[in-house]
N, C-alpha and C positions, 0 to 999 in steps of 0.2 A: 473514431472510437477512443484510440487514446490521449485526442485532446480534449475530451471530456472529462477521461478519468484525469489527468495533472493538471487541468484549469486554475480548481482552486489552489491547489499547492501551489504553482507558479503566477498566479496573479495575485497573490498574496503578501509576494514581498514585491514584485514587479506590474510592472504597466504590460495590459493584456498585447500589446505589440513585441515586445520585450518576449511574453512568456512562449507566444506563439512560434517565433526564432525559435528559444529554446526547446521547444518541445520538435519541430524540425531537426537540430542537430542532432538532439538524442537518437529519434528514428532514425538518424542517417549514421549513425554511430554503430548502431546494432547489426543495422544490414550491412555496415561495411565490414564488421566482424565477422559477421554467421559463417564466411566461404570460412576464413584461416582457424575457425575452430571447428569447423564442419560440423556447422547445426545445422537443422533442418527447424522451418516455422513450423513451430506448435499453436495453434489456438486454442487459449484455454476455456472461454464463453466467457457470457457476461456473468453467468452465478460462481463461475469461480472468481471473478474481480467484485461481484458486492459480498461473496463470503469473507472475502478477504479486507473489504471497506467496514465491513459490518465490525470483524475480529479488532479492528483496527481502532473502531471508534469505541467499543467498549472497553476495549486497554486505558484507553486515553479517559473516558468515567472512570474507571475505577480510582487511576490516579489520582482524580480532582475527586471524588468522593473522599480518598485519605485524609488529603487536605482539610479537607474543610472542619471546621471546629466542631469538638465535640459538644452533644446536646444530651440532654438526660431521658428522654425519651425516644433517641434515635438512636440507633445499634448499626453498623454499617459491617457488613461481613462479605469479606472480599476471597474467593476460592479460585484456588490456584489453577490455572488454565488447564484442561483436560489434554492428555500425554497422547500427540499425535508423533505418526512418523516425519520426518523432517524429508522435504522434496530433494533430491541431490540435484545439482545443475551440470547440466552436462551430461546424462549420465545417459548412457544408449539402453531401450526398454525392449 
């Protein structure tokens, strides 16, 4: 599952051998931490990774909508992301 989700990010500047390694050490980086900060695995599902691909890709529109030159019949109105609580890391619930 999570070489699905860094595929594109990491074949994108690298060769899909290349990203594969990478995405290997990462998982192996995480689990090597979880004991000395003493987390426990959370699964979050898949709809909280495309809510989060979704929030993601339309950050990224809006900024290339600024860009783009203005037209006299197009109006582009960009509204400030609505005011969520922020996830703390770490944080025992």
């Amino acid at each position: 599952m999570i070489w699905e989700l860094l595929r594109p990010i990491l074949t994108a500047k690298r060769s899909a051998a290349k990203a594969i390694v990478a995405t290997a050490c990462k998982i192996t980086g995480i689990v090597y931490h979880m004991p000395e900060d003493k987390r426990e695995y959370v699964n979050h599902g898949a709809d909280y990774y495309e809510h989060k691909y979704q929030e993601q890709a339309l950050k990224l529109l809006k900024r290339q909508a600024v860009k783009l030159p203005a037209h006299p019949n197009l109006s582009i109105v960009v509204h400030p992301a609505e005011a969520r609580p922020k996830r703390s890391r770490g944080a025992a619930d």
